[in-house]
C-alpha positions, 0 to 999 in steps of 0.5 A: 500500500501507499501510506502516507505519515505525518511527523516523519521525523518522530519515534514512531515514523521512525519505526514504521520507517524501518518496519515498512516492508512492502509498503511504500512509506512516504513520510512528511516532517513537520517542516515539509507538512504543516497539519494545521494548513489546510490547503498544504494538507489538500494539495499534498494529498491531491498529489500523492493520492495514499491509500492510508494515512497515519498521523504520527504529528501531535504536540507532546509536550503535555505541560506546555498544552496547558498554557497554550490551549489554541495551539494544543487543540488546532494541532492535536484537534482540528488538525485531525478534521482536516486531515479527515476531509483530505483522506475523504476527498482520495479516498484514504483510510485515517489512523489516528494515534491517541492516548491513555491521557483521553481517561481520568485513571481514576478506574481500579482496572485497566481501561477499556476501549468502551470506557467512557472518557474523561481527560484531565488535561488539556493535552488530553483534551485536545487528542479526544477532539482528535479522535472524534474528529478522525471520522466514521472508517478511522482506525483510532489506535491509543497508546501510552509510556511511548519509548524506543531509541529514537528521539527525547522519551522517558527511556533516553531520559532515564538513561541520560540520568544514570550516566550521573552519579545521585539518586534518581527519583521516579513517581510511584503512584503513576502506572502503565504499559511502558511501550515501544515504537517497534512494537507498535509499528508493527502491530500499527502496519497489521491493523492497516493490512487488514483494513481494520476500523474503531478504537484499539489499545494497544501498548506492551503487556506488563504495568509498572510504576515510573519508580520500578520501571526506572530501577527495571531500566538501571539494571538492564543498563548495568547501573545500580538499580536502589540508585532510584527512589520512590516520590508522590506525584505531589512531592515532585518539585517542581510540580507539574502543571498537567495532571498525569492519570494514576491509572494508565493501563490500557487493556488490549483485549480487543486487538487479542479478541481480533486475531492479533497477538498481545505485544512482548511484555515491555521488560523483554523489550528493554532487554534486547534494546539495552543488551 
C-alpha cells in the first residue's frame, strides 16, 4: 500500500520507517507538512493520492498544552478534521494515534476501549477532539509510556540520568504499559493490512510504576538499580502543571479478541534494546 505519515521525523515514523516492508512509506516532517494548513494538507494529498494515512504529528509536550490551549487543540484537534476531509476527498483510510491521557485513571482496572472518557488535561483534551474528529472508517489506535531509541522519551531520559552519579527519583503512584515504537509499528502496519476500523489499545503487556520501571531500566543498563527512589506525584518539585492519570493501563483485549497477538511484555523489550 501507499501510506502516507505525518511527523516523519518522530519515534514512531521512525519505526514504521524501518518496519515498512512492502509498503511504500512516504513520510512528511513537520517542516515539509504543516497539519494545521489546510490547503498544504489538500494539495499534498491531491498529489500523492495514499491509500492510508497515519498521523504520527501531535504536540507532546503535555505541560506546555496547558498554557497554550489554541495551539494544543488546532494541532492535536482540528488538525485531525482536516486531515479527515483530505483522506475523504482520495479516498484514504485515517489512523489516528491517541492516548491513555483521553481517561481520568481514576478506574481500579485497566481501561477499556468502551470506557467512557474523561481527560484531565488539556493535552488530553485536545487528542479526544482528535479522535472524534478522525471520522466514521478511522482506525483510532491509543497508546501510552511511548519509548524506543529514537528521539527525547522517558527511556533516553532515564538513561541520560544514570550516566550521573545521585539518586534518581521516579513517581510511584503513576502506572502503565511502558511501550515501544517497534512494537507498535508493527502491530500499527497489521491493523492497516487488514483494513481494520474503531478504537484499539494497544501498548506492551506488563504495568509498572515510573519508580520500578526506572530501577527495571538501571539494571538492564548495568547501573545500580536502589540508585532510584520512590516520590508522590505531589512531592515532585517542581510540580507539574498537567495532571498525569494514576491509572494508565490500557487493556488490549480487543486487538487479542481480533486475531492479533498481545505485544512482548515491555521488560523483554528493554532487554534486547539495552543488551
Amino acid at each position: 500500500m501507499k501510506i502516507l505519515v505525518t511527523g516523519g521525523s518522530g519515534q514512531l515514523a521512525l519505526a514504521l520507517q524501518r518496519q515498512r516492508g512492502n509498503h511504500s512509506l512516504i513520510t512528511f516532517r513537520k517542516k515539509d507538512l504543516d497539519i494545521t494548513d489546510q490547503e498544504q494538507l489538500k494539495n499534498i494529498f491531491e498529489r500523492e493520492k495514499p491509500e492510508v494515512v497515519i498521523n504520527c504529528a501531535a504536540w507532546t509536550d503535555v505541560d506546555a498544552c496547558e498554557s497554550n490551549q489554541q495551539k494544543a487543540f488546532a494541532v492535536n484537534g482540528h488538525a485531525v478534521g482536516s486531515l479527515a476531509e483530505s483522506a475523504r476527498q482520495v479516498g484514504a483510510q485515517l489512523v489516528q494515534i491517541s492516548t491513555d491521557y483521553v481517561f481520568d485513571g481514576q478506574k481500579g482496572s485497566s481501561y477499556l476501549e468502551t470506557d467512557p472518557t474523561n481527560p484531565q488535561s488539556i493535552y488530553g483534551k485536545s487528542k479526544l477532539l482528535g479522535e472524534q474528529l478522525a471520522g466514521v472508517g478511522a482506525l483510532i489506535v491509543r497508546t501510552a509510556w511511548l519509548m524506543g531509541p529514537d528521539g527525547n522519551n522517558m527511556l533516553q531520559t532515564i538513561l541520560r540520568l544514570l550516566r550521573n552519579p545521585g539518586d534518581l527519583y521516579f513517581v510511584d503512584d503513576q502506572v502503565g504499559c511502558p511501550t515501544f515504537t517497534g512494537d507498535l509499528a508493527g502491530a500499527l502496519l497489521a491493523l492497516v493490512e487488514a483494513k481494520d476500523e474503531g478504537i484499539f489499545h494497544v501498548t506492551n503487556a506488563g504495568p509498572v510504576s515510573w519508580f520500578v520501571f526506572a530501577q527495571e531500566v538501571a539494571e538492564a543498563a548495568g547501573h545500580d538499580p536502589s540508585r532510584v527512589l520512590p516520590i508522590s506525584t505531589t512531592d515532585l518539585v517542581p510540580s507539574r502543571p498537567a495532571p498525569r492519570p494514576a491509572n494508565s493501563v490500557l487493556d488490549n483485549l480487543k486487538l487479542v479478541d481480533s486475531g492479533y497477538s498481545q505485544l512482548a511484555p515491555h521488560l523483554d523489550r528493554l532487554n534486547v534494546l539495552l543488551k
